[in-house]
C-alpha positions as CSV (number, residue, x, y, z in Angstrom):
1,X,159.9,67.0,75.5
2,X,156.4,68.3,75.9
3,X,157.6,71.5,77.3
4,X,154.7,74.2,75.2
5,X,156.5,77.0,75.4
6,X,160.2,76.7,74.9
7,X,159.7,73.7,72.1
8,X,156.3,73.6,70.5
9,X,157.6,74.7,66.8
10,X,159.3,72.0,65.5
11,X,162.0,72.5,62.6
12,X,160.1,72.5,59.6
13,X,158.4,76.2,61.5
14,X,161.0,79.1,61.3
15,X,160.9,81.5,63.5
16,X,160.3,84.8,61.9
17,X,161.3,88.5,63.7
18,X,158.5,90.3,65.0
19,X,159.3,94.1,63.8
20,X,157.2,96.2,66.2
21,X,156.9,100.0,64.6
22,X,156.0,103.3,67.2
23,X,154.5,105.9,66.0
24,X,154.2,109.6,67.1
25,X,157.0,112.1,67.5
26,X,158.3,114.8,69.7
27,X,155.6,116.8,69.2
28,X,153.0,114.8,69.9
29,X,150.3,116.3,72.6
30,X,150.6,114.8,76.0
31,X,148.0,112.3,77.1
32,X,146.0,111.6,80.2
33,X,147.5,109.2,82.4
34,X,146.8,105.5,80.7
35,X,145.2,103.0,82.5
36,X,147.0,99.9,83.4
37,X,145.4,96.0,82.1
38,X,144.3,95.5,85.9
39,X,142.9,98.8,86.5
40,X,141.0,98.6,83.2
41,X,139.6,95.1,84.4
42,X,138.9,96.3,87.9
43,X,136.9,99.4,86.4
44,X,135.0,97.2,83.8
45,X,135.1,93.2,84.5
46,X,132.2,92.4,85.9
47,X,133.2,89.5,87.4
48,X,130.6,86.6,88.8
49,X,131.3,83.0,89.9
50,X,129.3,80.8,87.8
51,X,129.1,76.6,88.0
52,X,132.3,75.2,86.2
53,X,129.7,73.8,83.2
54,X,128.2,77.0,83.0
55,X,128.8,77.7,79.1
56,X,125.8,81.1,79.3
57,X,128.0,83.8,79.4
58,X,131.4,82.3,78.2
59,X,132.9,79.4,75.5
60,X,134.0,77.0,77.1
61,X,150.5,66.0,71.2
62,X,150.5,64.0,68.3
63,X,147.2,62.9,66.8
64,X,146.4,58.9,65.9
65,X,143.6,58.9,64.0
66,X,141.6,60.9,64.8
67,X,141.6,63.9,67.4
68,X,139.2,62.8,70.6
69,X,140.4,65.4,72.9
70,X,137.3,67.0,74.4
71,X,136.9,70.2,76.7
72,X,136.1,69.5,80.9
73,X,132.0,69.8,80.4
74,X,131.6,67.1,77.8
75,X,129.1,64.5,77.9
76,X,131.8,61.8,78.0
77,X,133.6,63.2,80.9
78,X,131.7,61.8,84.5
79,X,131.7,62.9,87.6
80,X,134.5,61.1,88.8
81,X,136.5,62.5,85.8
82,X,135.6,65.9,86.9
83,X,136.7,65.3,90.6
84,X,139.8,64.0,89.1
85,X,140.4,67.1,87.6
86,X,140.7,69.3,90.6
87,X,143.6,67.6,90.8
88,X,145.3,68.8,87.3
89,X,147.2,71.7,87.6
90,X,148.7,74.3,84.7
91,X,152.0,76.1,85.1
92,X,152.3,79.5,83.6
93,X,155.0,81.9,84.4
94,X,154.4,84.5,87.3
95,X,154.4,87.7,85.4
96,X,151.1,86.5,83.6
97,X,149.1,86.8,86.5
98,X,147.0,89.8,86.5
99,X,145.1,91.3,89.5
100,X,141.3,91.6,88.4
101,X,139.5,92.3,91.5
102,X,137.8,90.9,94.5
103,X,134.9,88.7,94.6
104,X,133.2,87.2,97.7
105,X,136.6,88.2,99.5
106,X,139.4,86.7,97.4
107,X,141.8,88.3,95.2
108,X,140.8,87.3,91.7
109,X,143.3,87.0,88.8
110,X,143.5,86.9,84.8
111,X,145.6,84.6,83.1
112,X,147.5,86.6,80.3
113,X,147.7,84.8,76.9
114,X,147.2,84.7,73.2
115,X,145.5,82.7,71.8
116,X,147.1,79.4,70.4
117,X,146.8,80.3,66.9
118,X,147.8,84.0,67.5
119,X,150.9,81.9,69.6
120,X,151.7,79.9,66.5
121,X,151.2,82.7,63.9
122,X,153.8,84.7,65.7
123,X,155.8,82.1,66.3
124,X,156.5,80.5,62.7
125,X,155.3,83.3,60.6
126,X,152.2,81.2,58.9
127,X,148.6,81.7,59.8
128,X,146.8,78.9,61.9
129,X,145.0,76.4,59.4
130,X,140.9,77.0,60.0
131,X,141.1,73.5,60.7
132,X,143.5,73.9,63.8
133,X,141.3,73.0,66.9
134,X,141.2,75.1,69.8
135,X,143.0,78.1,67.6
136,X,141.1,80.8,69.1
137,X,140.8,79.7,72.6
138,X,143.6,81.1,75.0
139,X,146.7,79.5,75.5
140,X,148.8,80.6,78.6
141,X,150.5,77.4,80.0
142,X,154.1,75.7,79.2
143,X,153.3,72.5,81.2
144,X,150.9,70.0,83.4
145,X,151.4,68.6,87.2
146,X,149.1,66.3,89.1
147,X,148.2,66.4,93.1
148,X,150.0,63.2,94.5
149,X,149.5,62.6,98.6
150,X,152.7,60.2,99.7
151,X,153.8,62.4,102.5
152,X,150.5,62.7,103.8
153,X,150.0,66.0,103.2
154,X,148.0,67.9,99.9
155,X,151.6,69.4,98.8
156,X,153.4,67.8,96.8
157,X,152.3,68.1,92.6
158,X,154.2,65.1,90.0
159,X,154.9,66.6,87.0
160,X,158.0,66.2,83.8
161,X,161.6,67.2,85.4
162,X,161.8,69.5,81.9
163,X,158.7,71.6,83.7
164,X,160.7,72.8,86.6
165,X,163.9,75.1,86.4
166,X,165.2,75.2,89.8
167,X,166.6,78.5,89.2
168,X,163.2,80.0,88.2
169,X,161.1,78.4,91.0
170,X,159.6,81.9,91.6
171,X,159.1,82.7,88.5
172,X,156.6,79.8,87.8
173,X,153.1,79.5,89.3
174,X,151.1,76.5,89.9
175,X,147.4,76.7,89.0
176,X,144.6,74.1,89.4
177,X,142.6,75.3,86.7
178,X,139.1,73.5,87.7
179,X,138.4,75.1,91.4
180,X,137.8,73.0,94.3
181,X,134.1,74.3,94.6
182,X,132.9,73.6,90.9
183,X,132.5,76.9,90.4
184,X,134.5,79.1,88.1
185,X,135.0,82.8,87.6
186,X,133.9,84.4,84.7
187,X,133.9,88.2,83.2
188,X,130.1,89.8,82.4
189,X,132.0,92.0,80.1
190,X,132.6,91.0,76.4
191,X,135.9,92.2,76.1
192,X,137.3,89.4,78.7
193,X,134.6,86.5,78.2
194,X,137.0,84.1,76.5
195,X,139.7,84.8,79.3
196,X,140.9,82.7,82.0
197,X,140.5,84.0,85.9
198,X,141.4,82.3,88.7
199,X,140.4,83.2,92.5
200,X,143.7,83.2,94.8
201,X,143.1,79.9,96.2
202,X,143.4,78.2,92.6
203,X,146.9,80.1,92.8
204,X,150.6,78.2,93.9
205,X,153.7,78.6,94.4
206,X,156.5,76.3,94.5
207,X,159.2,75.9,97.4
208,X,161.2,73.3,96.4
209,X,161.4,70.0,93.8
210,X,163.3,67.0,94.2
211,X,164.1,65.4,90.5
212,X,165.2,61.8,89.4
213,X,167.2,60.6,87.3
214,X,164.5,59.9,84.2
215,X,162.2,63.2,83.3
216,X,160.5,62.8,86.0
217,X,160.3,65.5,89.3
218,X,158.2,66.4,92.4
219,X,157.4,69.9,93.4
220,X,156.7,71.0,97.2
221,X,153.9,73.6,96.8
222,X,153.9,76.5,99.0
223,X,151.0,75.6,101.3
224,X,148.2,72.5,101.0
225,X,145.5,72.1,98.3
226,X,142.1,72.1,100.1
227,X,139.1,70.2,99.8
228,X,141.1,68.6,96.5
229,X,141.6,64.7,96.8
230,X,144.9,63.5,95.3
231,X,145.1,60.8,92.4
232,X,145.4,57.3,93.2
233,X,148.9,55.9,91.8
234,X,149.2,52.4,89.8
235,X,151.9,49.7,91.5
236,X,151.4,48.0,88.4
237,X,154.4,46.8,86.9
238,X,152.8,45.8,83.4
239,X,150.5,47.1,81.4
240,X,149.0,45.0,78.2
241,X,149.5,46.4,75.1
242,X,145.9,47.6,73.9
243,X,144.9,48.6,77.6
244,X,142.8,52.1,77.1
245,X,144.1,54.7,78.8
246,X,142.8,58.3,79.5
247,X,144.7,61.4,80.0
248,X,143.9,65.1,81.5
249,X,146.2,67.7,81.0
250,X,146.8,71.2,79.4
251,X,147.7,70.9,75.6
252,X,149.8,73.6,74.4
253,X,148.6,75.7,77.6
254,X,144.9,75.2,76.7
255,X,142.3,75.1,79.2
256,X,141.7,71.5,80.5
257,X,141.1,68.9,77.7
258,X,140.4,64.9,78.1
259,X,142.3,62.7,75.5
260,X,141.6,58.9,75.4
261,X,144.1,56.2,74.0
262,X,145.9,52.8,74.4
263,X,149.0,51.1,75.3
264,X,150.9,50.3,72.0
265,X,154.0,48.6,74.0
266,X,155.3,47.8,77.0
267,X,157.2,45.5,79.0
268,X,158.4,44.1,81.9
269,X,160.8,45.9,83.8
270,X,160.4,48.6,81.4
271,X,160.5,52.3,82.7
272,X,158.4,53.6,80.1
273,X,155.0,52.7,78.3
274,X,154.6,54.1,74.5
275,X,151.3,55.4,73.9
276,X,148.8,56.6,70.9
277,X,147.0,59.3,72.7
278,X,146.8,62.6,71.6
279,X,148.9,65.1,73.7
280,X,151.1,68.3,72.3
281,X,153.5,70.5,74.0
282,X,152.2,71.6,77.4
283,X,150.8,68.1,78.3
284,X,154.1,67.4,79.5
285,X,153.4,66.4,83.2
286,X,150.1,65.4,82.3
287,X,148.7,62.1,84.4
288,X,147.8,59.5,81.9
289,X,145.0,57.1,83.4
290,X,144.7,53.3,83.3
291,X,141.1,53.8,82.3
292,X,140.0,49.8,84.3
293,X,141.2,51.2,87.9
294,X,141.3,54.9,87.4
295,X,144.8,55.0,88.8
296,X,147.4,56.9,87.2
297,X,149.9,55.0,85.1
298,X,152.5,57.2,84.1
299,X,153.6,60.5,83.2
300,X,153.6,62.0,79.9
301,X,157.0,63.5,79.3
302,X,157.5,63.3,75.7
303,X,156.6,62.2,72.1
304,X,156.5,63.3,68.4
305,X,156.4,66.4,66.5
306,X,153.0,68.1,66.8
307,X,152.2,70.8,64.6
308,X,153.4,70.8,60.4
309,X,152.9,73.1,57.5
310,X,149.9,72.4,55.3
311,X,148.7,74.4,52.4
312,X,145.1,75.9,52.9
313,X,143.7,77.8,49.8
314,X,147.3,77.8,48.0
315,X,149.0,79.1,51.3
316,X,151.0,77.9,53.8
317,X,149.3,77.2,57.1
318,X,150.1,75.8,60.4
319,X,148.1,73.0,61.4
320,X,148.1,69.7,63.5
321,X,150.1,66.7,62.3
322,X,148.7,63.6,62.4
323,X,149.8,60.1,63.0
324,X,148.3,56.6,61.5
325,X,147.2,55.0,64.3
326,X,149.4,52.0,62.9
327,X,152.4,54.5,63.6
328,X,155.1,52.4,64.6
329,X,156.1,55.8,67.0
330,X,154.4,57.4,70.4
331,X,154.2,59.0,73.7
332,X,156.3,58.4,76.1
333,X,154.7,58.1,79.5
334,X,157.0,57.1,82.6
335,X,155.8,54.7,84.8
336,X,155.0,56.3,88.0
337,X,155.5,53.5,90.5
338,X,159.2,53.3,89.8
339,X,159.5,56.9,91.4
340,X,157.2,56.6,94.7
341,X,157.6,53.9,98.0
């Protein structure tokens, strides 16, 4: 499973206790009311909408070969791409979402996270390797889901049936990360410019999810995307072994990235396609792209272990793990066509 959150160490990283210390006694003077995180951002955010490339104010699974994930504004990433986007959603849990203001008369939110190497650090007990990518960017999501349109309505999201607990449907929020406008919402103030916010319109909930019998499940939203077009769906029953593929997602809860691949098997009658394409926990749910048609192919849902220890200046570290790309392993992406009309 891909699932960021509940299963990104693998064995080899032990969990080690956190022990959190208070200080201050009983006779310690009495403060002045504390500010809470949303009043603090309120007072002192600053918050502007700025186009979704604008990189003035802010910045910006398994590995074969070499890492090619890139962020939403590279140069290799078109239009089209970017459209496709829109269409990529995050799921984080509710109690992350912070209120931050109002701009241009919608509620605006931040996204509460560490950072992935501050995520990992805590986790395992090792610092993150300097050569980790992404380390020091934010990292609030557990998992991916993609806009599909079969009922003809903008409601329904495709996604890994580990994502979803149905007993926690109101605990998990939905977020389309890259906003409908191609604009984005960013903090003039220092202290939040590597944060995420959202407006409310970026913000879901879920109703309902039907699951199937493979790792596979759809989720009813609470209410339609707008102005977002859903992603085209493969019927092909085959794909070639070699055929490059292209995948948008959220790896382990980043902000969007863009990871190319290929096809290293498949088969007729097959449910499944194994893939070299570099995902990590949180890109379960992820569409991956038959990059000919631009039509999704599958669904990432699982592959191999994604972070190891390395030694970095005669420590331990944690840092990616990476694959040959003659790996006899992969990703598993299920087909989607075996789940739709």
């Amino acid at each position: 499973m891909k699932n960021f959150k509940s299963l990104l160490i693998s064995t080899i990283l032990m969990t080690s206790p956190l022990l959190l210390t208070s200080c201050g006694g009983s006779g310690e003077k009495s403060r002045a009311p504390q500010l809470s995180e949303s009043q603090k951002i309120i007072a002192n955010g600053m918050l502007d909408f700025v186009d979704t490339c604008d990189s003035s104010k802010s910045n910006v699974k398994a590995i074969y070969g070499a890492d090619n994930r890139v962020s939403v504004c590279s140069e290799g990433n078109d239009t089209e791409d970017r459209e496709k986007m829109k269409a990529v959603a995050m799921f984080i849990d509710s109690s992350q979402l912070i209120f931050a203001g109002n701009l241009e008369g919608k509620k605006v939110y931040k996204i509460d996270s560490q950072t992935l190497g501050g995520f990992l650090s805590e986790e395992s007990g090792y610092k993150a390797c300097s050569s980790l990518r992404y380390k020091d960017e934010v990292a609030p999501g557990f998992c991916t889901g993609f806009l599909i349109n079969e009922n003809g309505r903008n409601d329904e999201l495709m996604t890994a049936g580990h994502c979803i607990d149905k007993g926690k449907l109101t605990n998990t929020k939905v977020i389309f990360t890259i906003a409908a406008d191609g604009r984005k919402v960013i903090s003039r103030n220092e202290a939040y410019e590597n944060d995420i916010f959202v407006t409310e319109d970026q913000v879901f909930g879920i109703q309902e999810n039907l699951e199937f019998s493979s790792d596979m499940t759809i989720a009813k939203l609470d209410r339609e995307v707008q102005n977002v077009e859903a992603l085209e769906i493969s019927r092909k029953e085959y794909f070639q072994d070699g055929t490059e593929l292209k995948m948008m997602g959220h790896p382990a809860g980043l902000r969007m990235k863009v990871a190319s691949g290929e096809v290293k098997h498949d088969g007729y009658g097959y449910d499944n396609i194994t893939a070299h394409i570099a995902s990590y926990g949180g890109n379960s749910g992820s569409p991956v792209f038959d990059e000919e048609t631009g039509e999704v192919a599958g669904v990432l849902v699982s592959g191999q272990q994604d972070f190891e220890l390395q030694i970095e200046n005669d420590e331990y570290c944690v840092g990616d793990k990476v694959y040959s790309e003659f790996d006899a392993g992969g990703e598993k992406v299920l087909k989607v066509r075996n789940y739709l009309n």
